[in-house]
N, C-alpha and C positions, 0 to 999 in steps of 0.2 A: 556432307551428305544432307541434302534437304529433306522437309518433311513433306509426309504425303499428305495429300489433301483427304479429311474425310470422305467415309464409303458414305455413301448415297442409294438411300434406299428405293427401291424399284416403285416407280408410281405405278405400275400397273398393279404391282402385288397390292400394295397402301391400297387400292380403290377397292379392289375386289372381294376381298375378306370380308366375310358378314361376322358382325360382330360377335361376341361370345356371350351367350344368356346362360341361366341356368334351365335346367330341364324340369319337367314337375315329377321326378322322381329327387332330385337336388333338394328342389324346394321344401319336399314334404319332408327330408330328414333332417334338413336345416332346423326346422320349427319341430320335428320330433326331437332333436339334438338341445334346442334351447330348454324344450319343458322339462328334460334331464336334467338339465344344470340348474335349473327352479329347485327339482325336486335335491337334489346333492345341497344345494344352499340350506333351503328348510330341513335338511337331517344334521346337515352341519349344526346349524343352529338348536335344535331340538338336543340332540346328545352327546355336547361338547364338555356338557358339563359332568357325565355321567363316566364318559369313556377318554383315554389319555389315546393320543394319536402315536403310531408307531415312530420312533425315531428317524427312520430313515424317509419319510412322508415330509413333504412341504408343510406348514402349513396352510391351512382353506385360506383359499383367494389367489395364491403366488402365483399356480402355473399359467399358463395360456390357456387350457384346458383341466376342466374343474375334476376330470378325470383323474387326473395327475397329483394331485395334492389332496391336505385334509382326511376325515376318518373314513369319509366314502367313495366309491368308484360305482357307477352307473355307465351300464354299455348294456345298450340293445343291438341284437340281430335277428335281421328277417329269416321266417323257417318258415318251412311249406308245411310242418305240422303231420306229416305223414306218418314217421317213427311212433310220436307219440298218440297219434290221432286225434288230434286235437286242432288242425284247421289251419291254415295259414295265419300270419300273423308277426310279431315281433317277442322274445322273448327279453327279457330286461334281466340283467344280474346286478345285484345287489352287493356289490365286494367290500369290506371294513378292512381297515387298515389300523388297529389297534393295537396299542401295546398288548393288551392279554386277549387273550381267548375269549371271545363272548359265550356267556351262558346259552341255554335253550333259552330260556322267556326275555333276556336280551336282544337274541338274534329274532326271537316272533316279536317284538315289540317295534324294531327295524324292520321289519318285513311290512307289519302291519301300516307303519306308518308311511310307509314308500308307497304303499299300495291305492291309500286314502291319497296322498300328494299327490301321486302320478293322474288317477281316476282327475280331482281337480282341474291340473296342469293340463289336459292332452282336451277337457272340455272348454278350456278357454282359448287353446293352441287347434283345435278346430272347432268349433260350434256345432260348424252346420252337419256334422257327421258322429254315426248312431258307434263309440268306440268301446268297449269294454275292456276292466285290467281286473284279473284272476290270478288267482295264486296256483304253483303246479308246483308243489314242493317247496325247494329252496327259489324258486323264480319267479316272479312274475312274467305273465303272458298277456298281450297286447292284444284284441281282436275288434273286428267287426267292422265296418266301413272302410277298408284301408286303399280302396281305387283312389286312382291319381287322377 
């Protein structure tokens, strides 16, 4: 039995295809995605020494994703802010992966500090735009210039 000669791909299709960009909804959560992993780095670092990481956690640096390993998780999603009345925007959680339970002035002191890193991080990951980060309990909330 002989072999087949390879498939060969349709030049017409190869020409026509415009190539694949990112959109500037992409782009904006790319660069809001990297100032997370800033801010998860500097809390790493800040209260690594204070707090033991939960057993079953990588630890910081391993995963692909800074989400995934280390004492902190950081994940923002967009709200239209309706429920709480509080405006469109992104809302940030804060998740520890610690062996014990953080105290109250623990968990404010992680709250506080994510708060000050984020405000930082999201002014150097955009400049030219007016953003603000507030606290709304246990979350932070992301607001004010966030047109693409």
């Amino acid at each position: 039995m002989g072999r087949r000669p390879p498939r060969q791909r349709c030049r017409l299709w190869a020409t026509h295809v415009a190539p694949m960009t990112r959109t500037r909804l992409e782009t904006w959560e790319k660069r809001l995605n990297e100032a997370l992993h800033r801010v998860d780095a500097e809390l790493e670092e800040a209260f690594a020494e204070r707090l033991s990481r939960a057993p079953h956690r990588q630890p910081a640096g391993t995963a692909a994703n800074p989400k995934y390993d280390g004492l902190f998780s950081l994940d923002a999603k967009f709200s239209l802010g309706i429920v709480a009345q509080a405006g469109p925007g992104y809302v940030v959680d804060v998740r520890t992966s610690a062996r014990e339970a953080l105290s109250e002035n623990q968990r404010e002191a992680v709250l506080v500090h994510a708060a000050e890193a984020l405000r930082r991080e999201l002014g150097e990951a955009f400049p030219d735009r007016d953003i603000s980060v507030s606290r709304d309990g246990s979350v932070l909330r992301i607001q004010g210039n966030l047109g693409l």
